[in-house]
Biopython code that builds the backbone (N, CA, C, O; Angstrom):
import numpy as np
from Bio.PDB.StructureBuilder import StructureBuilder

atoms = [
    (1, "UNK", "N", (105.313, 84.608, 61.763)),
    (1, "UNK", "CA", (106.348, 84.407, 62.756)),
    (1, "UNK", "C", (105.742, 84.049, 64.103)),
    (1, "UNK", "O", (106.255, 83.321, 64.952)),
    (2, "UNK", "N", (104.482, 84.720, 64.173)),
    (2, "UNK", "CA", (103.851, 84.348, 65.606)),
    (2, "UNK", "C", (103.614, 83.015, 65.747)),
    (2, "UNK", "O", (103.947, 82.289, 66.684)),
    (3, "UNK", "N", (102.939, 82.704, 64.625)),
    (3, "UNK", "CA", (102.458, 81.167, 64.592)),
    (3, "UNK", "C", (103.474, 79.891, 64.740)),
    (3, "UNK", "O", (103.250, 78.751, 65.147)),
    (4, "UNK", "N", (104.651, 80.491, 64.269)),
    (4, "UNK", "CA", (105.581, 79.458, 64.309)),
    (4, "UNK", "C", (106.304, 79.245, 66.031)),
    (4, "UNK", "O", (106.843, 78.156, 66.227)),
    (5, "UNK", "N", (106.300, 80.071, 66.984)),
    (5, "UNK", "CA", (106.985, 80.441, 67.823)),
    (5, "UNK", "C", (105.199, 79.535, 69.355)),
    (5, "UNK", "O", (105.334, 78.965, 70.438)),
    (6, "UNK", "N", (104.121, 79.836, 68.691)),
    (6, "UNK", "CA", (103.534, 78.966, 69.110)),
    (6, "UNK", "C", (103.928, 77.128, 69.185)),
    (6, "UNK", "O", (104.202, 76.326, 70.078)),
    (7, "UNK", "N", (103.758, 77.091, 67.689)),
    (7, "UNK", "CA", (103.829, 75.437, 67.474)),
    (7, "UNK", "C", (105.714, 74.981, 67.683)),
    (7, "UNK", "O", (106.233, 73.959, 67.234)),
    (8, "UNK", "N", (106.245, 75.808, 68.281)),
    (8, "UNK", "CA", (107.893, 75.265, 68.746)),
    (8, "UNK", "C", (107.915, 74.940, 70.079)),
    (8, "UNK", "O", (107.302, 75.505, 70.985)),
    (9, "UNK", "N", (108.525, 74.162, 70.137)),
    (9, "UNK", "CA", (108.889, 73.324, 71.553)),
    (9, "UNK", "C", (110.333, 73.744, 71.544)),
    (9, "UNK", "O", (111.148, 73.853, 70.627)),
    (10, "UNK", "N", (110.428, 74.017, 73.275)),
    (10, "UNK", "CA", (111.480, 74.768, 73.866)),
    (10, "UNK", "C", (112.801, 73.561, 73.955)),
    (10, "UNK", "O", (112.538, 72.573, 74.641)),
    (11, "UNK", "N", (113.659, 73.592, 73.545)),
    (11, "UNK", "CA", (115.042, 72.483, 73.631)),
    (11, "UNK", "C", (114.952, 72.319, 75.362)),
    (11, "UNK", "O", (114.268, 72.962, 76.158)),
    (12, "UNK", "N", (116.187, 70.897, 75.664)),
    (12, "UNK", "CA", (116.557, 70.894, 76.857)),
    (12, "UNK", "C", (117.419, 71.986, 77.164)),
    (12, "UNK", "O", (117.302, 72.382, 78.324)),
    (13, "UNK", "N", (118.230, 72.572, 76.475)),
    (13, "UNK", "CA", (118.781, 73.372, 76.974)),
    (13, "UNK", "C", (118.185, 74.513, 77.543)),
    (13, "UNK", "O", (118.528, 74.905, 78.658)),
    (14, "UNK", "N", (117.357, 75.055, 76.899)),
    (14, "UNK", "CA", (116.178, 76.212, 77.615)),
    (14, "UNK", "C", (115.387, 75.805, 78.396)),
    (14, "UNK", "O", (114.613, 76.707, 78.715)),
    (15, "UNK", "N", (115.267, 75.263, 78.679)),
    (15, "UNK", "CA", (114.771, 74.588, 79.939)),
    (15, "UNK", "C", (115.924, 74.348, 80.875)),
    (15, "UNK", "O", (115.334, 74.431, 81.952)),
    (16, "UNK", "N", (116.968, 74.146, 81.119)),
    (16, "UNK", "CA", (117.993, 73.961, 81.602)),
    (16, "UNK", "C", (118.388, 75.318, 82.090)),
    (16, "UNK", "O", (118.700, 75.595, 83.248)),
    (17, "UNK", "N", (118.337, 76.131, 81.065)),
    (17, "UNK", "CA", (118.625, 77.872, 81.525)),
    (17, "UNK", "C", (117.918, 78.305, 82.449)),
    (17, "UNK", "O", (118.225, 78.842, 83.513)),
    (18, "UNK", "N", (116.535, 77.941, 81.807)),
    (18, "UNK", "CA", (115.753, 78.858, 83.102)),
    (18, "UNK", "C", (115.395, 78.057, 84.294)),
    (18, "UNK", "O", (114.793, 78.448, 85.293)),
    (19, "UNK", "N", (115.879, 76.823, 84.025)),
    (19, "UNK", "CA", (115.580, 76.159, 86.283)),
    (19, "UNK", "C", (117.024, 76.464, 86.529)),
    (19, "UNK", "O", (117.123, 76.938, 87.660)),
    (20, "UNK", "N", (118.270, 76.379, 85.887)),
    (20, "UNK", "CA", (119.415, 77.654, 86.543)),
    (20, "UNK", "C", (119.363, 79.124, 86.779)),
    (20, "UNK", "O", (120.024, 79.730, 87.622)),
    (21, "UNK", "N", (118.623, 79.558, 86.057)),
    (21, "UNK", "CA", (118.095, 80.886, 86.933)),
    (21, "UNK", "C", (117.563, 81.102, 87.972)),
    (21, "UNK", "O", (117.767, 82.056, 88.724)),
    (22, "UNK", "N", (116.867, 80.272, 88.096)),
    (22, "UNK", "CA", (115.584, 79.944, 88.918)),
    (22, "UNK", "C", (116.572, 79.356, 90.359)),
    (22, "UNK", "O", (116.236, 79.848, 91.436)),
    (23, "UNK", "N", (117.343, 78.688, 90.373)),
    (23, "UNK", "CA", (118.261, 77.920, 91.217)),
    (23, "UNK", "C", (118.852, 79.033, 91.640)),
    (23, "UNK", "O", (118.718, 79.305, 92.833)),
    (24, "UNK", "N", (119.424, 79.692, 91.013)),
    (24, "UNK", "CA", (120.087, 81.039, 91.340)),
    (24, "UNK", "C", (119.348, 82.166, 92.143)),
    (24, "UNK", "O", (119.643, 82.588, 93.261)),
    (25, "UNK", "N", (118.516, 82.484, 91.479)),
    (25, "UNK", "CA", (117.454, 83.428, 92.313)),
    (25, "UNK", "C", (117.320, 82.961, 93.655)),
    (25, "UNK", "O", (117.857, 83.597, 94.562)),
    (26, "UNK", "N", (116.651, 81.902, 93.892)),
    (26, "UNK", "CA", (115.950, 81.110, 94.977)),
    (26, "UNK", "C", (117.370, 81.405, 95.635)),
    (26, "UNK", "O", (117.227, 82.125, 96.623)),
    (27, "UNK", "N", (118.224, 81.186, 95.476)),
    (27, "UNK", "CA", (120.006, 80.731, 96.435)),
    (27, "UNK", "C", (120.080, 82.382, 96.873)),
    (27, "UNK", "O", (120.138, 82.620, 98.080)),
    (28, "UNK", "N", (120.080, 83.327, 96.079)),
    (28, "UNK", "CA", (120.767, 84.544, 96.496)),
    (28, "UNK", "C", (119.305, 85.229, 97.138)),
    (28, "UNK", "O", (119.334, 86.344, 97.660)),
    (29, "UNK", "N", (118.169, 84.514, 97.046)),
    (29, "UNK", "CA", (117.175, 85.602, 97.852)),
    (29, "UNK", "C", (116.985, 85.121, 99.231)),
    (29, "UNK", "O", (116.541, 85.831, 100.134)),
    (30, "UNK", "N", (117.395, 83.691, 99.383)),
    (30, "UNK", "CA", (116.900, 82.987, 100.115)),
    (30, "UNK", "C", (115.163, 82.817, 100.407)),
    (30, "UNK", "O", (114.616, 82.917, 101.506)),
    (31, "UNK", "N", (114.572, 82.563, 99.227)),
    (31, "UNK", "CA", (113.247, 82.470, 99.075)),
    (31, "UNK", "C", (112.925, 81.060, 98.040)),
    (31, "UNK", "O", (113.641, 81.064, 97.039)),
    (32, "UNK", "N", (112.385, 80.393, 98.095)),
    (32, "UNK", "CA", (112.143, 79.056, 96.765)),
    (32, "UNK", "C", (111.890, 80.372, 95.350)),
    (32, "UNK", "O", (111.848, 81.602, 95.307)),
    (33, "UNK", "N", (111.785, 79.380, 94.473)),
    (33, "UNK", "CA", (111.134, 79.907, 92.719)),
    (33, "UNK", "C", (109.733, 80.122, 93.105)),
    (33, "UNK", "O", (109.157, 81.138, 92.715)),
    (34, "UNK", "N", (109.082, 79.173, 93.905)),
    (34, "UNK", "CA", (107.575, 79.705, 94.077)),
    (34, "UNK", "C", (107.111, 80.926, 94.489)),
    (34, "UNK", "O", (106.348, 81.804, 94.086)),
    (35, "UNK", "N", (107.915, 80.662, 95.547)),
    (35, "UNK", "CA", (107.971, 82.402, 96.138)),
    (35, "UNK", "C", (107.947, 83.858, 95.527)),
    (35, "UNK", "O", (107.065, 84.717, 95.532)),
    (36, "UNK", "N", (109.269, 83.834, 94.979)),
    (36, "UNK", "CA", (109.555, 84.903, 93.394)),
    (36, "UNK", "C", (108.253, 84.797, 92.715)),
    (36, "UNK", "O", (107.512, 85.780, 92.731)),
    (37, "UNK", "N", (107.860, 83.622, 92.068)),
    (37, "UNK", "CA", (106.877, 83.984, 91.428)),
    (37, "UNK", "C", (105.596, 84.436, 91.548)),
    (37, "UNK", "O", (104.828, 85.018, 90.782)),
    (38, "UNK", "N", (105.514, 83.948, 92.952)),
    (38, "UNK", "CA", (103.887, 84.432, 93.532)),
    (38, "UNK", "C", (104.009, 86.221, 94.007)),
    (38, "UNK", "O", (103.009, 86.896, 94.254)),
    (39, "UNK", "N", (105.692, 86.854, 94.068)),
    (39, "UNK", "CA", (105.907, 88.416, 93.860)),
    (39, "UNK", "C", (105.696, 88.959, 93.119)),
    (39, "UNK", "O", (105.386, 90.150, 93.133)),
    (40, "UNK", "N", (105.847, 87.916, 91.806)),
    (40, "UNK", "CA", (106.155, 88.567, 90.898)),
    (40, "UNK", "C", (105.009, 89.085, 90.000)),
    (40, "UNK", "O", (105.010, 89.967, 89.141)),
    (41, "UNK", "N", (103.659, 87.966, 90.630)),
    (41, "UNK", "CA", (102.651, 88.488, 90.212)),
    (41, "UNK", "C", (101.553, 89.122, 91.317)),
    (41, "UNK", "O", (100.433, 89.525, 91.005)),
    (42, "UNK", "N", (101.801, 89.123, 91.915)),
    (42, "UNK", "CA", (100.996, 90.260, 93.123)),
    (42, "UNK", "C", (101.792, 91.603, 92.679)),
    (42, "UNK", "O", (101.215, 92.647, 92.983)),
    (43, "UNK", "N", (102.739, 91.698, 92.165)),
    (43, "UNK", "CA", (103.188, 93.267, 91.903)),
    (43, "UNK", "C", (102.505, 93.407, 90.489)),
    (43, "UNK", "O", (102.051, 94.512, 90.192)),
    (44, "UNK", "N", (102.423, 92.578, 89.783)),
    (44, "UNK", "CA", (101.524, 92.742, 88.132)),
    (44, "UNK", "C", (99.539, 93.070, 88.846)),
    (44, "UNK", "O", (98.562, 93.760, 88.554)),
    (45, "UNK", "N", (99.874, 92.232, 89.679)),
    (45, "UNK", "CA", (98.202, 92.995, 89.786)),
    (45, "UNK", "C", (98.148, 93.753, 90.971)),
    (45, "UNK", "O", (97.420, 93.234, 91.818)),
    (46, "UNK", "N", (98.632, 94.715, 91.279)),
    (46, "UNK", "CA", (98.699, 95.829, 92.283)),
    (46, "UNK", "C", (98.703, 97.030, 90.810)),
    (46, "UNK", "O", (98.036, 97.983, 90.407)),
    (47, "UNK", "N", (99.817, 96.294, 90.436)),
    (47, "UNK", "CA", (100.224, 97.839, 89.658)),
    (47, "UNK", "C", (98.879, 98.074, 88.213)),
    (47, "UNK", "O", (98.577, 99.128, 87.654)),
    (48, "UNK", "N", (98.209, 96.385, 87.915)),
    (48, "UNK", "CA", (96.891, 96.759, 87.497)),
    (48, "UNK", "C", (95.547, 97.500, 88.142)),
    (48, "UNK", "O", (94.628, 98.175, 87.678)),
    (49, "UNK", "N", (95.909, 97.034, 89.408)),
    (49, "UNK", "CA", (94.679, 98.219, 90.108)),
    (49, "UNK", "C", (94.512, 99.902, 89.598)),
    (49, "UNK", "O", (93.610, 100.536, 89.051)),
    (50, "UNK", "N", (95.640, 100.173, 90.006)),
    (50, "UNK", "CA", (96.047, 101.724, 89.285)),
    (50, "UNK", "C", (95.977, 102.428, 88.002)),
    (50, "UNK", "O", (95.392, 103.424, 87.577)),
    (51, "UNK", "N", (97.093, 101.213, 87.363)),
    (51, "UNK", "CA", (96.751, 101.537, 85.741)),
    (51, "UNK", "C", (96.723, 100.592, 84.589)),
    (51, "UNK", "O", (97.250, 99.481, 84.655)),
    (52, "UNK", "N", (96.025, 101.097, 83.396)),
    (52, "UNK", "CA", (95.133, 100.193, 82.478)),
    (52, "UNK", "C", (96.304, 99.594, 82.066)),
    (52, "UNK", "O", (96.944, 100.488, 81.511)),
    (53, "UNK", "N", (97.064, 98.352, 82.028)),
    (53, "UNK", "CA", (97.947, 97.573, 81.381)),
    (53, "UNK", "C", (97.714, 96.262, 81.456)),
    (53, "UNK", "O", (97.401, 95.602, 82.447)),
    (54, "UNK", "N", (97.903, 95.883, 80.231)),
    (54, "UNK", "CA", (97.798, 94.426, 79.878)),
    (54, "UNK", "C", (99.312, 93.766, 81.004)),
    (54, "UNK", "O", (100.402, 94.299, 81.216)),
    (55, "UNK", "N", (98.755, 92.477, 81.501)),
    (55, "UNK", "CA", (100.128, 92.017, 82.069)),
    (55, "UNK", "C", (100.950, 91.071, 81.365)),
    (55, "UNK", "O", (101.850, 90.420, 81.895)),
    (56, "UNK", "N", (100.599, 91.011, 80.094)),
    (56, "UNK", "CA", (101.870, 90.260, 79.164)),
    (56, "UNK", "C", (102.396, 91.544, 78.918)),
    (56, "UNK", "O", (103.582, 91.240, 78.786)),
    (57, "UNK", "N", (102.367, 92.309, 78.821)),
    (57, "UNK", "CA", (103.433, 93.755, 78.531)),
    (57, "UNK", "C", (103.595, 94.192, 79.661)),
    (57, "UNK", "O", (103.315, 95.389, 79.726)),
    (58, "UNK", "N", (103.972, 93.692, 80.718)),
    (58, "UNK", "CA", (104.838, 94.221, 82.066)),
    (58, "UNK", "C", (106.163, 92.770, 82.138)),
    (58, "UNK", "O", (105.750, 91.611, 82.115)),
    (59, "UNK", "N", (106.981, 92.926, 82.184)),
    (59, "UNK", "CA", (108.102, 92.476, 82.108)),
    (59, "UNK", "C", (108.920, 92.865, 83.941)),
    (59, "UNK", "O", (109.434, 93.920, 84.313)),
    (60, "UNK", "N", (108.804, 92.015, 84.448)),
    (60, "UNK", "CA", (109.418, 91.819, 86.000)),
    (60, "UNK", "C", (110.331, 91.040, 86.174)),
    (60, "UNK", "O", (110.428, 89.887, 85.753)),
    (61, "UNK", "N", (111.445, 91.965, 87.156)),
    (61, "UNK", "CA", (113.018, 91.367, 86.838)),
    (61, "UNK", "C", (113.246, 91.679, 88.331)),
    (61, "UNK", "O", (112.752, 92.708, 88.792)),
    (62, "UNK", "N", (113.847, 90.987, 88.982)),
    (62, "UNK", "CA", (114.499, 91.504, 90.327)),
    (62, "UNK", "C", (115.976, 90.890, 90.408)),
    (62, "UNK", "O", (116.437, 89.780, 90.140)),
    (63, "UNK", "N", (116.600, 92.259, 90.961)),
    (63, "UNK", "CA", (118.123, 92.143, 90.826)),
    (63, "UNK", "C", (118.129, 92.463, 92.080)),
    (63, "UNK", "O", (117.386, 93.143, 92.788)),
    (64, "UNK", "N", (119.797, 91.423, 92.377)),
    (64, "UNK", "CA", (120.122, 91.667, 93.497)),
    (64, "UNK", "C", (121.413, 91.984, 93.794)),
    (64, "UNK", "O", (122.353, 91.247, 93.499)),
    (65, "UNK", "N", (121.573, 93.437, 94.579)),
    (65, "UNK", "CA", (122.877, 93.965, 94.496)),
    (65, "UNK", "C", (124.085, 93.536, 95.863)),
    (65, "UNK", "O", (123.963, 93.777, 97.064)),
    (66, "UNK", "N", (124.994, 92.978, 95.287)),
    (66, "UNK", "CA", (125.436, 92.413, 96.765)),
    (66, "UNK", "C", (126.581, 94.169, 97.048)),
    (66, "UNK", "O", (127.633, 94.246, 97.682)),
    (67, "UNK", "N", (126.126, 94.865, 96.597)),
    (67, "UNK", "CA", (127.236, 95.949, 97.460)),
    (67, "UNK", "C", (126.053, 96.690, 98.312)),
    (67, "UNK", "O", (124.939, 97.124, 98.019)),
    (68, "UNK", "N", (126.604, 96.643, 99.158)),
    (68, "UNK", "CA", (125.734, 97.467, 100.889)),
    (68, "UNK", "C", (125.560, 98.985, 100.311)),
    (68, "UNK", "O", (124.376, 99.307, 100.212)),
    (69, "UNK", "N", (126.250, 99.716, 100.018)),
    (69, "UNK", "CA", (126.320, 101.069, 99.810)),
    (69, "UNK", "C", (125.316, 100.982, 98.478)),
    (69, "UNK", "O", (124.115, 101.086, 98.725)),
    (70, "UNK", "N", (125.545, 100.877, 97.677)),
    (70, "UNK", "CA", (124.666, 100.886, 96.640)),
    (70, "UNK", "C", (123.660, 100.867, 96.713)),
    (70, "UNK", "O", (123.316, 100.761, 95.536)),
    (71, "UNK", "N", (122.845, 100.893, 97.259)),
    (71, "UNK", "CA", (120.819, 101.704, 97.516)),
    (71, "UNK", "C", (120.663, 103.204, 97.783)),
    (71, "UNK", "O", (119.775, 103.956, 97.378)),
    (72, "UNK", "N", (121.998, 103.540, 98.755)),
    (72, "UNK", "CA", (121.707, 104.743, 99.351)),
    (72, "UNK", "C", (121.982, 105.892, 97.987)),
    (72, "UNK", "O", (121.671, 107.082, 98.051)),
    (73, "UNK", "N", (122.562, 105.298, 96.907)),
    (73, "UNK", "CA", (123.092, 106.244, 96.113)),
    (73, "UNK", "C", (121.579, 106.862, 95.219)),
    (73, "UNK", "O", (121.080, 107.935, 94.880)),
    (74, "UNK", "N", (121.345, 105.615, 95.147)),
    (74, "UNK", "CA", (119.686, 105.488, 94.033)),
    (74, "UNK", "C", (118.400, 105.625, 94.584)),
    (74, "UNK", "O", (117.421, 105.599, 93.839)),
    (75, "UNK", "N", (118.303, 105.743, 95.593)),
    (75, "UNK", "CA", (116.801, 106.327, 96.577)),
    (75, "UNK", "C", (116.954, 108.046, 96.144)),
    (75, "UNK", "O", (117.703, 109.019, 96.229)),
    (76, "UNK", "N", (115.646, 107.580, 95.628)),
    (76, "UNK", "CA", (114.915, 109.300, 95.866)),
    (76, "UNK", "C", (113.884, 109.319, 97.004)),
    (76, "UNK", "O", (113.043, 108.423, 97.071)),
    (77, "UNK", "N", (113.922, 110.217, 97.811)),
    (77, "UNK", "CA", (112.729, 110.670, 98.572)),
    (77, "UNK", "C", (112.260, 111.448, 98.027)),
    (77, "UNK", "O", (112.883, 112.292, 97.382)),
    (78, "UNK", "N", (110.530, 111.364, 98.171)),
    (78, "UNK", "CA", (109.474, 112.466, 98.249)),
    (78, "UNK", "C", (108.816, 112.720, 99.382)),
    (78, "UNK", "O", (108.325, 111.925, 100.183)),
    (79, "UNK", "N", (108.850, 114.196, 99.391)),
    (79, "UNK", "CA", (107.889, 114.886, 100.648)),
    (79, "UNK", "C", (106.884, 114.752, 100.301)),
    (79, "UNK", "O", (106.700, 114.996, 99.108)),
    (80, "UNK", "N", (105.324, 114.157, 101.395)),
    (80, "UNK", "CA", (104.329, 114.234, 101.239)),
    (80, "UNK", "C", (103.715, 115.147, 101.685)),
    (80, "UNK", "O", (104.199, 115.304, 102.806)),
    (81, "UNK", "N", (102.584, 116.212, 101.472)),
    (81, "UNK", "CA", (102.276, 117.507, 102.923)),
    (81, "UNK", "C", (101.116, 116.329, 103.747)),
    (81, "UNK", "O", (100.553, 115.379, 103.204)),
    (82, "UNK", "N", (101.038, 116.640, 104.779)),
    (82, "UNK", "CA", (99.994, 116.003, 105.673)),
    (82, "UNK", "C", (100.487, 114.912, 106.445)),
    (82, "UNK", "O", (99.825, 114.315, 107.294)),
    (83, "UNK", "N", (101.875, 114.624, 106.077)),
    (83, "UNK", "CA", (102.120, 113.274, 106.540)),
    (83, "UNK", "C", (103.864, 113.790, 107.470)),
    (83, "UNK", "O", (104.522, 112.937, 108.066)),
]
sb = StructureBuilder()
sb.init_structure("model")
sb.init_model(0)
sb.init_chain("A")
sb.init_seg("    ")
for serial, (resi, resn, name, xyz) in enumerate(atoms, 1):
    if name == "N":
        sb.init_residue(resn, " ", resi, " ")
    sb.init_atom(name, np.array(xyz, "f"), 0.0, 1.0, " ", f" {name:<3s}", serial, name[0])
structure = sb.get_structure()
């Protein structure tokens, strides 16, 4: 199954999906696709500094919530001592 998913070529339509995603993202972040992507991998190798993970098994998604209230519900704080 692996092998086959190598030697396949992606339709126009999948390709079509993901530069509409991509169109989308860029519109609601107000940032280009380049941008996103150059985040998207400075957070894959930050979070490799720390710990041992392959970065084809990190999967990075950024959502964007248009309700204002909605962060304050989902923040946790932690106390640090010393700080």
């Amino acid at each position: 199954m692996i092998g086959w998913n190598l030697f396949h070529r992606r339709n126009s339509g999948c390709i079509a999906k993901e530069r509409l995603r991509g169109m989308l993202l860029s519109d609601r972040t107000n940032c280009s696709y380049d941008t996103m992507d150059m985040i998207k991998k400075d957070f894959r190798r930050t979070i490799e500094k720390y710990l041992e993970i392959d970065a084809k098994d990190i999967e990075v998604r950024l959502e964007i919530a248009d309700e204002t209230g909605q962060g304050v519900n989902n923040v946790k704080t932690i106390q640090i001592k010393g700080l």
